[in-house]
N, C-alpha and C positions, 0 to 999 in steps of 0.2 A: 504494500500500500504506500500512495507517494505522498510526502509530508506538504502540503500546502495551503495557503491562509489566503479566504476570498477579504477579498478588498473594502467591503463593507464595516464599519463599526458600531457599537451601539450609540458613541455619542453622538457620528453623524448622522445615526437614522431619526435619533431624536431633534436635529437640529433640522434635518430635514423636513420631519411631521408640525414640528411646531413654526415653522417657518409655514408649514401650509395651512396649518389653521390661522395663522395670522392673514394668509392672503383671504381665508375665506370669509372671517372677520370683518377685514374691510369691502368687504362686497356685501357685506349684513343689508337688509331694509334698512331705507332710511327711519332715524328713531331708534333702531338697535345699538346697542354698548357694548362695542366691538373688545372693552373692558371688563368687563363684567360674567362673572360665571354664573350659567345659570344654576339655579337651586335643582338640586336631585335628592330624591325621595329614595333613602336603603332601606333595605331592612340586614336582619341579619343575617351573614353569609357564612358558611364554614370557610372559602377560602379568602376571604378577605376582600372579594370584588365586589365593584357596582352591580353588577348584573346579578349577582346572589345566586342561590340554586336553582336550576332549572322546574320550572312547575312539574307538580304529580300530574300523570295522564292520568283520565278518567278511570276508577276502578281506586288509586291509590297507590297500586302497586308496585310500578314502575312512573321514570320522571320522562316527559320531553324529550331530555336530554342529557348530554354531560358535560367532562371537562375533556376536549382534546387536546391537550397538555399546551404546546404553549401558542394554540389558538384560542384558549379559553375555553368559557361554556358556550355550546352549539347544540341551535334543535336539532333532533332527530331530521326532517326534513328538511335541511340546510347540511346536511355532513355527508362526505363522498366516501364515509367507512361505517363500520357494523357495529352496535353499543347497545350494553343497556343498561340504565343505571337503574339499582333496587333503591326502595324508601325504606325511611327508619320504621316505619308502619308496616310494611311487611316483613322487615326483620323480626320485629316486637311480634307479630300475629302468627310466622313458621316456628317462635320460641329456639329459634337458631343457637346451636350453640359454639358455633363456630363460623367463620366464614362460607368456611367448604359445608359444613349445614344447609349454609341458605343457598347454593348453589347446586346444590342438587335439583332446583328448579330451571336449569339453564341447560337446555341441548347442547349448545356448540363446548359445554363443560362436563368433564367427570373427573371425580377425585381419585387421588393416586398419595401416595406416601414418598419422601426421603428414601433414599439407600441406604439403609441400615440404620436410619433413625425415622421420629416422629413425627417431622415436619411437615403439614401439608403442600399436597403440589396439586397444580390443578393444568389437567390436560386440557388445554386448548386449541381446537381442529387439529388432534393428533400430537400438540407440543406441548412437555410440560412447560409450564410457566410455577417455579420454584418461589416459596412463599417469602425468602429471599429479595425476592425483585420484585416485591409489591410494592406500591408508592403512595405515600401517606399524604392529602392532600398537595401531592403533585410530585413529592422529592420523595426518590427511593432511598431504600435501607434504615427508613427511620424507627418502623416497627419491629416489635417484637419478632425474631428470626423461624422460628416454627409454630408460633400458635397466634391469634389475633382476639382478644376478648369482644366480641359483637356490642356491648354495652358502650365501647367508644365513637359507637359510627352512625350517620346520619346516613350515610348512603354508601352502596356497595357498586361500582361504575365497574363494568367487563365491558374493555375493548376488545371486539376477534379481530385480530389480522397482527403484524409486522409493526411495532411503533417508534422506530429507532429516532425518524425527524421529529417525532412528536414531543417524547420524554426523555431521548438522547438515551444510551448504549445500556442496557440494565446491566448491572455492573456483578450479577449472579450468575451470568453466563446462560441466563436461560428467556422466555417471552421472545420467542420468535412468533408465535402462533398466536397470543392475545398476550396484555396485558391487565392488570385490577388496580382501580386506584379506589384507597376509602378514605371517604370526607369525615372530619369530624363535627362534632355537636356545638351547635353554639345555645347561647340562651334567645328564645325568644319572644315577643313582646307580650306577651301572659306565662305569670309567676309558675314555675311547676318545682312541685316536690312529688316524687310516686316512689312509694316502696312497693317494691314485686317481691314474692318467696315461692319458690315453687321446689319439688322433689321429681324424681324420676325414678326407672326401675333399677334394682340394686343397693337405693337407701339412696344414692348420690344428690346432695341438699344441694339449693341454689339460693342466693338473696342477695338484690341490687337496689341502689338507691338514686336515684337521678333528682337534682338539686337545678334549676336555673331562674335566675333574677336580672335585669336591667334596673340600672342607676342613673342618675345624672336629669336634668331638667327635661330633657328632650327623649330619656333612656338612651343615650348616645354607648354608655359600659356595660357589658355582660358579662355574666360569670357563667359557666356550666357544670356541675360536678357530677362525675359520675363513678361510684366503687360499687366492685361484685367479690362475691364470693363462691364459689364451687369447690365443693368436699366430698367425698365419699366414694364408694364404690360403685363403679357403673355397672351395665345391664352384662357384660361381662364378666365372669366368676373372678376372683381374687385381684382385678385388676381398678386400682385406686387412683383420682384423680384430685389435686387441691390445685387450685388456680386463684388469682389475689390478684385484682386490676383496680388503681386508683388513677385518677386525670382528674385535672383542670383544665377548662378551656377560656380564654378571655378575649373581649375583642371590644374594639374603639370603634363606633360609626361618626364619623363628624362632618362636615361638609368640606369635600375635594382631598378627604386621606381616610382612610381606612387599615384598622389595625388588628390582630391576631394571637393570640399564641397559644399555644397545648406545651401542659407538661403531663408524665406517666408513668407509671409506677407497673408491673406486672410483674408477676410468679408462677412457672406453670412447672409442676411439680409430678413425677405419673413413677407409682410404683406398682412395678410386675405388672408393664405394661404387655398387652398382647403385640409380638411381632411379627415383620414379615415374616413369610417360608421361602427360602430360598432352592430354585426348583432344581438344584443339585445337576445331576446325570440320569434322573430318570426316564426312560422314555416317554412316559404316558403321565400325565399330572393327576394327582388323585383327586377323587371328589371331595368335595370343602368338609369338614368338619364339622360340628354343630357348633352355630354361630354365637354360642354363649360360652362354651368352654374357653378355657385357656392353657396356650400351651408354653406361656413366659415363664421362664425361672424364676422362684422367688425373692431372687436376691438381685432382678438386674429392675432398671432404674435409668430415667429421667429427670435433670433437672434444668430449668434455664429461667432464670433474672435480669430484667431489664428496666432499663430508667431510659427513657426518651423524651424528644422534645423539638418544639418547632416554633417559628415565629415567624411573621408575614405582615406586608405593607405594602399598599397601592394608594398613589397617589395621584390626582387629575394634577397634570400638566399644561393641559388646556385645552378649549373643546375638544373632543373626541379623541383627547392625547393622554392615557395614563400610562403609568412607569411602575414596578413592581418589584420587590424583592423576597427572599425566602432563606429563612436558614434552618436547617433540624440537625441531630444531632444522637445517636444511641448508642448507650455503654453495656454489652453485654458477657454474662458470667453462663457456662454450661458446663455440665460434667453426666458424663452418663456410663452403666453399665449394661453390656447388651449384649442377647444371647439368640441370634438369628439361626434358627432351624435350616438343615439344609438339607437336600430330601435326597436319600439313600434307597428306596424300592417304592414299589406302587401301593403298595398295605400303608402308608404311613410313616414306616421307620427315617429316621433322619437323626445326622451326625449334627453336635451343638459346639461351639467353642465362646470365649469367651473376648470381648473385645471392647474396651474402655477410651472415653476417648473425655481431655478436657481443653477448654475453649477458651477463648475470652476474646473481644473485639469494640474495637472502635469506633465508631461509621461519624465524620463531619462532610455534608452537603448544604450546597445551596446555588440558589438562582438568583440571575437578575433578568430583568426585560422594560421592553416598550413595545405598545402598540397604539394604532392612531389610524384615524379613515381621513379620507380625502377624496376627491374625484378627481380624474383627468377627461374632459368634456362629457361623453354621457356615460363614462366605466366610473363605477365607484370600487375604491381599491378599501382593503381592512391590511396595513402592514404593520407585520411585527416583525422582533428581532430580540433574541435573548441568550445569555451567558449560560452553562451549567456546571459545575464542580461537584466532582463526589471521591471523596478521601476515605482509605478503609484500612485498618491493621488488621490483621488476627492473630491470634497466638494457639496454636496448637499443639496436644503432645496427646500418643496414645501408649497402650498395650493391650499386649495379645496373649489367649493360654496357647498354648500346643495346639497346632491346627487341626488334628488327628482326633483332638475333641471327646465328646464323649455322648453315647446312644441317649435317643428320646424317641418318642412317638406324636406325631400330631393329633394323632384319636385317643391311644393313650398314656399323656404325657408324664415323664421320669423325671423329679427334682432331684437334681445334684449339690454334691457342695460345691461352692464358690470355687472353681482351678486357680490353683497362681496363674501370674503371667510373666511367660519366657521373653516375649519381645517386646520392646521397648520404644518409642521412636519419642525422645524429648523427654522432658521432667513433667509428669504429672503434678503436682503437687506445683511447679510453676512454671505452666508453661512457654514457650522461645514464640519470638516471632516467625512466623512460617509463609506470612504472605502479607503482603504490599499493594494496593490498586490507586492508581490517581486516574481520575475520567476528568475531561474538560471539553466540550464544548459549546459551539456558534452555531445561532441559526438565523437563517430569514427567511419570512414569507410572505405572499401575496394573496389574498382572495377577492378577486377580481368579479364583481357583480354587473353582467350583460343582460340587455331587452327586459328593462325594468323589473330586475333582481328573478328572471325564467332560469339564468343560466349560472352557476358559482364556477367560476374556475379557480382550482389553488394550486399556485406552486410554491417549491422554496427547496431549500437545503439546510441539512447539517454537517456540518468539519467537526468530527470527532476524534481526540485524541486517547488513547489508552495504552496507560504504563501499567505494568503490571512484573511483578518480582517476586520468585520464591528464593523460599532460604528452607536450608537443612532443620529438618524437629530437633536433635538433640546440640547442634553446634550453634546453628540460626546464622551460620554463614550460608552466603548467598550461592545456591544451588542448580544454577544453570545464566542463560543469558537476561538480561531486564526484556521484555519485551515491550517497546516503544515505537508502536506506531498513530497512524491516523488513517481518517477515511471520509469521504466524504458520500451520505446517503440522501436521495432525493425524496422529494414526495413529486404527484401529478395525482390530483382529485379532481374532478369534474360533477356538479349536479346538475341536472335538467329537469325543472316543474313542468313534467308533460300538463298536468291540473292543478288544481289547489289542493287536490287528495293524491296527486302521485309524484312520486320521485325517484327519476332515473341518474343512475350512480354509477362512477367506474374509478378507480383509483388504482397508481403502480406507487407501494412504498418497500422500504427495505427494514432487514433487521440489523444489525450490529451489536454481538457482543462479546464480550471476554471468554478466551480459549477455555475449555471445561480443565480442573484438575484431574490427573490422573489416577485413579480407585479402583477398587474392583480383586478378583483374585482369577486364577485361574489352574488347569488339572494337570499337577508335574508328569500325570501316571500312579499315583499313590494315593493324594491328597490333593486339598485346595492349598494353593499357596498367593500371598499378597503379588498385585503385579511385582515386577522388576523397578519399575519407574512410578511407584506411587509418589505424591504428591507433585510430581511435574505441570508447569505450567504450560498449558499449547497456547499459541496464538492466535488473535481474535478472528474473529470470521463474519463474512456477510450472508443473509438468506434474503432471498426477492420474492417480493409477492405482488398478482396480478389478479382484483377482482371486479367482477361488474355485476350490480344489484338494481332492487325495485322497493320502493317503499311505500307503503298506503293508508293515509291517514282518515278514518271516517268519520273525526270526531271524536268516539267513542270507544272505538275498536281499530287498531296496529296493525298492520301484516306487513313482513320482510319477506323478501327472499336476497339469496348470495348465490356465485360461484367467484370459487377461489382457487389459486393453485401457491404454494408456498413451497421451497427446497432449503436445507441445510447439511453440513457435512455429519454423516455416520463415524460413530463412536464402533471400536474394535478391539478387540486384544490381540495381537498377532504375535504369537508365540509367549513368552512372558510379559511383553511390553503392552500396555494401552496406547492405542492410537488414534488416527483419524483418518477413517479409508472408505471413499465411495459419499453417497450424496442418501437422503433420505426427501422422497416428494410426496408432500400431501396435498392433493386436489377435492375438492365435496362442494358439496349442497347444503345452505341451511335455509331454513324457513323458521320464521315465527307468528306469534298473534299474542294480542298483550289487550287490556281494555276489557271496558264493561258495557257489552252489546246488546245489556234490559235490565232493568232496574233490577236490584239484590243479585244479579248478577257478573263475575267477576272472573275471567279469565290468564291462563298466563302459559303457555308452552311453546312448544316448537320441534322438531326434526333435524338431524344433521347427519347427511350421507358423506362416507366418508373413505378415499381410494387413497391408501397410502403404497410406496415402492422404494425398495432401495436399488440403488442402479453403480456400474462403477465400482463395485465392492474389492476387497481383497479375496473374498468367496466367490467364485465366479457363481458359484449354484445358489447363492440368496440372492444372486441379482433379480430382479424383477416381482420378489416376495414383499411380504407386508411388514412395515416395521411392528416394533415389541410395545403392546397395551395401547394400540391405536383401534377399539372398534370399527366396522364399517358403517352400523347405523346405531344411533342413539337419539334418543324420544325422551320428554319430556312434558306430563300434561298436567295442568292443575287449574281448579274451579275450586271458586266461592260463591254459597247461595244464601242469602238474609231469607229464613223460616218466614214464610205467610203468617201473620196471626201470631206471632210471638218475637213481639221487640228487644232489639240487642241479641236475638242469637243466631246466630252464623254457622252454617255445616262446611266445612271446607275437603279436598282430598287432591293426592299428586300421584301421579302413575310415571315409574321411572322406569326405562327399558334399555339395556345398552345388550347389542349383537356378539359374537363371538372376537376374541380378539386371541392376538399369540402372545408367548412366554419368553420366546427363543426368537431370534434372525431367522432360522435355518426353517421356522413355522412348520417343526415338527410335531409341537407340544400346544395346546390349545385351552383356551377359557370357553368354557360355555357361557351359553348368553344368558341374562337375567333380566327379571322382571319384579318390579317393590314397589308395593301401596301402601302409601300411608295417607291416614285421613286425621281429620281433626275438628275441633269446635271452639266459638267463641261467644260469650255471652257477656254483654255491657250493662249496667245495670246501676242504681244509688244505694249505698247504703250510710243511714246518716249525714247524708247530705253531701256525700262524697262521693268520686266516680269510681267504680270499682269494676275491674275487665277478666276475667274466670277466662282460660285459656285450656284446653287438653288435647293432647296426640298423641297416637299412636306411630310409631314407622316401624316399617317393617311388618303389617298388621299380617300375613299369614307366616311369617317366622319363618322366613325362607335361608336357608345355609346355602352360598355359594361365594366361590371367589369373584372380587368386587372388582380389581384390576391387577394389572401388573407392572411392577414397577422395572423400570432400566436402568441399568448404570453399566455404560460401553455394552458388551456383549452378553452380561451377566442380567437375570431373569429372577425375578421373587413376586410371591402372590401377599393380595392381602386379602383377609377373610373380613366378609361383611360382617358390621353388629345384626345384633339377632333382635328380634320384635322387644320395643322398647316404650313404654309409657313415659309422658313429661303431662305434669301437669303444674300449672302456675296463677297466683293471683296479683293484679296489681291494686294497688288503691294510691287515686290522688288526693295531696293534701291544700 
């Protein structure tokens, strides 16, 4: 990639915009005060803009629209890409307990697990996208690294496609396929206090408190507060979860600046956690387990602690000229012991060993920008331009027992004692720095409104730089070359309002991000053993993506449709070493429908067909095969109905379906496809003169045991077994 700097900068872009609003100014109506800002009317925003969050669509459940990173918020019908953003209303009404909870309502999404940890990752059109590279109103790595408390977030925005120009390089190496950005809570203009407590099955307690007030003559200061707690054992046997999230959110509205900031506190704690199964050398995958069992050792363990934080400011520059900054900031602590099942015959049996790993990292980002409209005779242009920075340490050290390990059963599982460990890589107890990332990029863009705002055309670019350095676990001397390159990724979106209810869509954007590390083990003829080249850094890489869509707005009721085709480089072990050999393409369909298309009626699903291939391989015989935990079709349907004749109560239900998908490259080894309903109810009601909202679900309502996906890392293959039919039931009361 060649190192080079477009010409543009942000002070001159600003000096540009504001020199045309001053022309525009002096062409004002006679009687205008070519001085004088006009008055605007905020409310409150999570991210600190005029334009505030995009309205709920009819139903509640989803908004308008969202934030395409540094285009701002854009309606659905004004955007040349695929999105959907959830409300805090339907987070609070699925009783989510997780991100990846609430997204089991989204086709173009299925959940997947970490390599050998707990972290959620969410497959998007085939990619994971690693929870990692989520972005916290707008700047990544500021959240918690594996789990996200729901209590923090006003909205849950899924980009599908490629976002490299949008939000610059996801510095996790992952979000080729979509990206997730979640908004926080602000306070707004009616006082709320609501304590909720609700239980599920297994004993596992729940209890949150959500706190928000405005201050000030005009309530220009808000506060928001929000702590949870989750304890206990979940709907899985012997396996315990404590989680502890506290934030503040504050924000200034004043006239011509606007201000921000979250601070946060979390603990996500999981003992004898159920793991993946790793699908060893079997030839044929066994049928799943009974999805309540567990088959974790009782002594292995998750923990991770995080303190994060963010702050934001937009400022009017002058008519139609604001300017913006951002900064966040997360300090995190992990340590875990983990005992990943690896599968030795078709009955079950499977060899365990023992593998500890501890963390610590540092993550400082931040942005800056402007953006400003103007016209050039009858084109009106919306240009922006903005900076990116994202700073990251980590500190790593692990051990290993004997890889030779020792027997278990998935059906019926064998607790052992705890084995030493023989291998070592770094000081536990404190560990070295192991890796290094500095991201920096530029961008600019144009969206060009033709034939009285029928046609958007956008373009623009981003110059992205990424440095990136490992160093040795045990010496923390520097372990191969820095890798210091750049790259520059375009976008080209196009919209066309065939109608006032249609929107025709095409969009070419790219991915860009950081070379994966190198993981994984592989079979000397004895045993499994660690690659040769673990923790190596490979070099960043670009994926292109090319889609053209339809969108239909009826008022009341949504429908999309897409085709997309997206490529990235395949992950390999070729001989002891991890590598990168051959290409991975995913092509599909999706469709959705969102809206409320009759009164007490309320819909939300969608479809996504989905043709993945690897081509180019160092296997000549996996060329043309399916990559690993990509199904080829996945369905998504959920309805809500307000009961006739009985006010405040609501029947709701979701039917999840994902196709068969593979284990293995080599698509010897197969998942069967599944099918999971879960239903639910909501009842609003007073008591004592307070609003109080009765919540209950079921998932999982016929208790179905199957494996839920599979996860990748390079060439290696592990399942994760569905939770099994589980009750939540919760009440809120506002005070």
């Amino acid at each position: 990639m060649r190192k080079f700097h477009l010409a543009p900068t942000p002070f001159a872009l600003a000096a540009f915009l504001l020199a045309s609003s001053a022309v525009h100014a002096q062409t004002a109506p006679e009687g205008g005060d070519a001085q004088t800002m006009p008055t605007v009317v905020v409310n409150a925003s999570a991210d600190a803009s005029a334009e505030g969050l995009s309205k709920a669509y009819a139903g509640g459940q989803v908004a308008r629209g969202g934030r395409m990173g540094i285009l701002g918020s854009v309606d659905m019908m004004d955007s040349p890409f695929g999105s959907t953003s959830y409300t805090q209303q339907f987070i609070a009404d699925q009783q989510a307990r997780s991100v990846g909870d609430l997204l089991q309502s989204d086709a173009a999404v299925r959940m997947s697990r970490g390599y050998g940890n707990f972290q959620e990752v969410y497959v998007i059109r085939g990619f994971a996208l690693d929870s990692d590279d989520v972005a916290y109103n707008g700047l990544y790595g500021v959240l918690p690294r594996q789990y996200v408390s729901p209590e923090l977030l006003e909205r849950v925005e899924v980009f599908r496609g490629a976002s490299a120009f949008l939000n610059g390089a996801a510095p996790g190496g992952s979000g080729i396929g979509g990206a997730i950005n979640l908004m926080p809570k602000r306070a707004g203009n009616t006082p709320l206090t609501e304590l909720t407590v609700g239980v599920e099955t297994g004993g596992h307690a729940y209890a949150a408190i959500d706190v928000a007030r405005r201050f000030g003559e005009n309530k220009q200061f808000g506060v928001r507060i929000n702590a949870a707690k989750r304890q206990g054992e979940t709907s899985i046997e012997r396996e315990e979860h404590d989680v502890g999230m506290f934030s503040v959110g504050l924000d200034y509205r004043g006239r011509g600046v606007r201000l921000s900031a979250d601070a946060g506190y979390q603990n996500f704690d999981l003992t004898a956690p159920r793991p993946s199964v790793n699908i060893g050398r079997v030839a044929v995958l066994p049928g799943a387990p009974d999805a309540s069992k567990n088959f974790a050792q009782p002594w292995s363990f998750s923990k991770e602690h995080d303190v994060f934080g963010t702050a934001r400011a937009e400022v009017d520059l002058a008519t139609d000229v604001v300017a913006w900054a951002a900064f966040g900031s997360r300090s995190t602590k992990e340590s875990n012991s983990l005992a990943e099942p690896a599968l030795t015959s078709i009955n079950g049996d499977a060899s365990v060993y023992r593998f500890d790993n501890a963390r610590k990292q540092e993550i400082r980002t931040g942005e800056l920008g402007i953006r400003g409209k103007l016209n050039t005779g009858a084109v009106k242009h919306t240009v922006v331009a903005s900076w990116s920075g994202h700073w990251n340490e980590a500190k790593n050290a692990y051990a290993i027992s004997d890889f030779s390990g020792f027997p278990t059963n998935i059906y019926a599982p064998v607790d052992a004692a705890r084995p030493a460990t023989t291998f070592l890589g770094g000081v536990m107890s404190d560990p070295r720095v192991t890796q290094r990332t500095i991201l920096s990029s530029f961008a600019v863009a144009d969206t060009m409104a033709f034939l009285g705002d029928s046609v958007l055309l956008t373009v623009g670019a981003r110059h992205q730089q990424i440095k990136d350095t490992g160093y040795d676990y045990g010496t923390a001397v520097q372990s191969g070359p820095t890798y210091d390159k750049s790259a520059t990724t375009p976008v080209a979106g196009i919209v066309f309002k065939a109608s006032k209810n249609v929107s025709l869509y095409a969009n070419y954007i790219e991915a860009l991000v950081k070379g994966p590390v190198a993981s994984g083990t592989y079979f000397d003829g004895t045993q499994d053993q660690l690659v040769s080249n673990h923790g190596e850094i490979f070099a960043p890489y670009k994926s292109k993506q090319k889609e053209i869509g339809v969108k239909y707005d009826a008022g009341k009721l949504g429908m999309s449709a897409a085709l997309f085709s997206t490529a990235k480089p395949l992950a390999a072990v070729v001989g002891t070493r991890a590598t990168l050999s051959g290409e991975q393409r995913n092509q599909g369909l999706e469709l959705s429908v969102f809206g409320s298309p009759a009164n007490g009626l309320r819909l939300l699903g969608g479809l996504t067909w989905l043709d993945t291939q690897q081509r180019n391989t160092d296997k000549p015989a996996n060329n043309g095969k399916n990559a690993i935990g990509a199904p080829k079709m996945q369905a998504s349907v959920g309805g809500e109905w307000d009961v006739p004749g009985a006010p405040g109560l609501s029947l709701n239900a979701r039917s999840v379906y994902t196709s068969t998908q593979y284990a293995d490259l080599a698509n010897t080894r197969q998942l069967p496809s599944w099918t999971r309903l879960d239903i639910g109810a909501r009842y609003l009601t007073q008591v004592a003169g307070h609003d109080v909202t009765l919540r209950a679900r079921i998932d999982n309502v016929a208790d179905r045991s199957y494996w839920a996906s599979a996860v990748s890392s390079f060439d290696s293959g592990s399942l994760v077994l569905a939770a099994p039919r589980t009750f939540v039931v919760s009440g809120s009361v506002a005070f």
